[in-house]
Residue, then its C-alpha position, 0 to 999 in steps of 0.5 A: x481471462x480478464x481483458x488485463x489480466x491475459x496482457x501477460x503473455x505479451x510481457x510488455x514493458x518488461x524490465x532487464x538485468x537484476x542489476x539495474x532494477x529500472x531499465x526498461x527494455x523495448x517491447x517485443x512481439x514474442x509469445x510466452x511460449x518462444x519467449x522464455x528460453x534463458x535466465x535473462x528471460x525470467x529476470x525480465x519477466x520477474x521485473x515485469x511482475x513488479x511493475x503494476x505494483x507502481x501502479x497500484x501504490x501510486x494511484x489506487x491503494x491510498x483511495x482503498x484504504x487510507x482514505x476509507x480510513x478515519x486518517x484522512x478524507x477527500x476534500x470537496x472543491x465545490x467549484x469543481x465537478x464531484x469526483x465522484x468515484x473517489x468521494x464514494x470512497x473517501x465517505x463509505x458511500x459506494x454504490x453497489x448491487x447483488x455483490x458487484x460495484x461499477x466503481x474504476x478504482x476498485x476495478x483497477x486495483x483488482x485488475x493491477x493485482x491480477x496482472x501480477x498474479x498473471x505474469x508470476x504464473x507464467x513464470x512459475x510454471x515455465x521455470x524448471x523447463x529452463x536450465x540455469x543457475x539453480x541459484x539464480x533460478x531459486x531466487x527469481x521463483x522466490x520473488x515471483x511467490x513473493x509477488x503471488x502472495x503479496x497481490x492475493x493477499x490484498x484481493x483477499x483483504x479487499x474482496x474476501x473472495x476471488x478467483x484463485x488463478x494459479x496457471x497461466x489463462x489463455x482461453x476466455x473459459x479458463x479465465x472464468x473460475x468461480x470464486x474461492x474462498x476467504x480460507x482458500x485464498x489465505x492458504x494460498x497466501x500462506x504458500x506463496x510466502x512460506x515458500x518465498x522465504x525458503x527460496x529467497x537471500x536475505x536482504x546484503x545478498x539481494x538485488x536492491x529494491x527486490x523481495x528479499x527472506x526477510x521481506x517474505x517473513x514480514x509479509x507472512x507474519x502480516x497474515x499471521x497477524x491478521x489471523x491472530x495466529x501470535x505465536x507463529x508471528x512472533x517466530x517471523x518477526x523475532x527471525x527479523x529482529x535477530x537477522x542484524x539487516x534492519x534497524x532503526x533510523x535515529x531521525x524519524x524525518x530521515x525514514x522516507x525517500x528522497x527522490x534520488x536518495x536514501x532509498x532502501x534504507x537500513x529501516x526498508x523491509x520492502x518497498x515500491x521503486x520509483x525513478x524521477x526521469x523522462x523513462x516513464x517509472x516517475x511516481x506522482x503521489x506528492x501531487x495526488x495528495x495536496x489539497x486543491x485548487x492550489x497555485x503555482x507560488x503556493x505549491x513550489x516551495x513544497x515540490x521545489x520544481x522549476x516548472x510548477x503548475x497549478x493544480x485544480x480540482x478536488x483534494x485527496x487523502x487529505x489528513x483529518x483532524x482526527x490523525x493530528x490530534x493522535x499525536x501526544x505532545x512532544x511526538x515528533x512525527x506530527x511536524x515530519x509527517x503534516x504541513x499546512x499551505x495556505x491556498x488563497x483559492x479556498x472557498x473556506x474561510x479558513x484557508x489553511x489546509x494540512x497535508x501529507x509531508x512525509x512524502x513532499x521531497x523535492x525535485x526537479x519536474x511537474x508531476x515528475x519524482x522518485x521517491x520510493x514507496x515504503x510496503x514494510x518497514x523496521x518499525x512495524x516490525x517491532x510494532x507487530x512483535x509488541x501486539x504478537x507478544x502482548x495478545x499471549x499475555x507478555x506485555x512487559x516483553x512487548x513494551x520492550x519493542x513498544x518504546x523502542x519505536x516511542x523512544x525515537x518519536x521523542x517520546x517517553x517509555x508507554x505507561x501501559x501495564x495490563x494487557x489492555x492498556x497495551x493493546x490500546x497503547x499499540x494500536x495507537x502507536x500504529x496510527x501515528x507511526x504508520x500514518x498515510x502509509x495505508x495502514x490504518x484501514x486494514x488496522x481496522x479490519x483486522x481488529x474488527x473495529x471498523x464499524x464503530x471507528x467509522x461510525x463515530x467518525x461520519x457523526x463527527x464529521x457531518x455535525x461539522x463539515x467545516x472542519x472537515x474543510x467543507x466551505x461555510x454553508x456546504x455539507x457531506x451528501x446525504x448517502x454519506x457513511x450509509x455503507x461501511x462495509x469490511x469488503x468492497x463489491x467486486x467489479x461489474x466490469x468483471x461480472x460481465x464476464x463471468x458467470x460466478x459473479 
């Protein structure tokens, strides 16, 4: 199949025992067909099925959505050679061609996803071959759809459509299916995580860090949402409400993970696993997100590390002045999720830069941290509730779930009474609470507002590049926002391939 994606049946850098989530074990040399003979076999493999989703957080799915967003932007350094495959992404302005782009980030997301999607077909179907606990057994098959659902589930979001793998490829032929359809796609998304829920234990009986029934809900209830099919999203998210494993942390601040603490906390539906240490499962988004070129005086008393380097280059995911001015007054999630620093290197005259504090824990290496990944969390639990209930017409239920989430911001019950004022109170509440968790563009998407958000955001952003921290004299290219489209191209690495696209 795809170069990457037929790397599965060697099962590389796989993980060991449920019990310790992070381990890595050695590589081996076996083959998917001698390899799997245990139960200990499949938890390594359902461990393997995780590992791209470090990847995919870590370095691409904040290029693919927040930044395609209007919530933050890449900071052009003109000192520095354009980067230009992410400002591509970052200013709607991506080249493509007869449906495919050459653009890596793109490929490599759709690459990492199909990896996953690869290593959970291995696993699904060699499982009943092996007898072990039927248990053990539910919850790793329950896991791998999870996975499945959880990788076509962005394909489809980003792609529309792709190739609907469901069987392990070994041969260059098998890996070359023609594209399946938007509806196709999400009917298989619809399984995976239908089944997930059935076969996995709620979140006190899971292994740390592991997709869990209530994980699997969330995720069906997103493509609910997504489809606008309310009624049976408001079931999902109700079932999670009541289940009594998740609820608010009274501190917005004290939500997101420090690097070696408060991971998978009360408020975690699911997250990405990071560890801080020499085994190479170090996160590294912290730095990806500052703005540049940055010196080591300015940046250690955001990191707190021993050993502090500058960073040079362009800034990414940098927050606009769009997203600080969401916030209401009083809302204490603008000072827990943006800071500013100072860098003295800034061609700008202003110097002052904002950037993403909700994720800057300190730790205690360059370039080396843990702090978890949120994918779900509580909060957006009951902000889907309030926007499923709202769009059936019970808008007084959903301010119930509205202010819960307000009402721990510091902020006031929402004003809103009519159906309208709620469903513009709610998308607005998404913004500020989900903010840079990759939120706002699927947001956008799914609501179809993308097209005028986008549009009235490049004609802020051109009549003013300075505030949008060009240098004096320095503007946006002239291809800027010319292409705002809902889906990306497919990869033209890929297309090399394949006949079907």
């Amino acid at each position: 199949m795809k170069k990457i994606t037929i790397t599965l049946i060697s099962l590389i850098f796989v993980f060991s025992s449920c019990d310790d989530f992070l381990i890595i074990t050695p590589e081996t040399s076996l083959s998917s067909a001698t390899f799997f003979q245990t139960e200990s076999d499949f938890q390594q493999a359902v461990n393997a099925a995780y590992a791209p989703m470090r990847n995919i957080v870590n370095d691409r799915m904040w290029l693919l959505t927040e930044m395609r967003s209007d919530n933050t932007i890449y900071a052009r350094n003109i000192l520095f050679g354009a980067t230009e495959q992410q400002e591509d992404l970052s200013d709607h302005a991506l080249p493509e061609a007869d449906g495919i782009t050459t653009n890596v980030h793109v490929l490599n997301q759709y690459r990492l996803d199909y990896l996953i999607i690869a290593r959970v077909n291995q696993i699904l179907t060699t499982i009943d071959d092996v007898e072990f606990d039927q248990a053990s057994k539910n919850n790793i098959k329950g896991q791998a759809h999870f996975l499945r659902a959880y990788a076509y589930y962005e394909l489809v979001r980003y792609f529309r459509n792709a190739p609907l793998h469901l069987t392990p490829v070994t041969t260059r032929e098998q890996a070359a299916l023609p594209l399946s359809s938007e509806a196709e796609l999400y009917a298989q998304v619809i399984s995976d995580a239908q089944q997930a829920v059935q076969l996995l234990p709620n979140r006190s009986a899971q292994g740390i860090g592991r997709a869990t029934s209530g994980a699997a809900r969330m995720l069906l209830a997103d493509v609910y949402m997504t489809q606008k099919r309310w009624a049976e999203a408001e079931t999902l998210l109700k079932d999670i409400v009541n289940s009594g494993q998740y609820q608010l942390i009274p501190e917005y601040a004290d939500v997101f993970s420090e690097t070696s603490a408060n991971k998978n906390n009360i408020e975690s539906v699911f997250e990405v696993q990071y560890l801080e240490g020499p085994e190479g499962m170090h996160s590294t988004f912290l730095y990806n997100f500052m703005p540049r070129p940055i010196s080591p005086a300015e940046l250690r008393p955001i990191t707190g590390t021993s050993n502090t380097q500058p960073l040079d280059g362009q800034g990414n995911n940098i927050p606009t002045p769009d997203i600080i001015e969401a916030y209401e007054q009083g809302d204490e999630r603008l000072e827990a999720s943006i800071a500013y620093v100072e860098i003295a290197g800034s061609l700008r005259e202003n110097k002052e830069y904002p950037y993403i504090k909700k994720f800057a824990k300190h730790h205690s290496l360059h370039g080396n941290h843990g702090m978890n990944w949120p994918i779900y969390r509580y909060a957006e639990v009951l902000l889907f509730l309030a926007e499923a209930l709202n769009e059936q017409g019970n808008s007084g239920e959903a301010a119930t779930y509205l202010n819960m989430v307000r009402n721990r911001a510091g902020l006031a019950n929402s004003t809103a009474s009519s159906q309208d004022e709620m469903r513009e109170a709610i998308f607005r509440e998404r913004r500020v609470e989900l903010a840079f968790e990759n939120k706002r563009w699927f947001d956008l998407t799914r609501t179809d507002r993308y097209m005028q958000v986008i549009s009235d955001f490049a004609e802020r952003a051109k009549s003013d590049p300075m505030r949008y921290y060009y240098p004096a004299g320095a503007t946006f290219r002239n291809h800027a926002f010319t292409n705002i489209t809902k889906h990306y191209a497919l990869p033209a690495a890929e297309a090399e391939i394949t006949p079907h696209f």
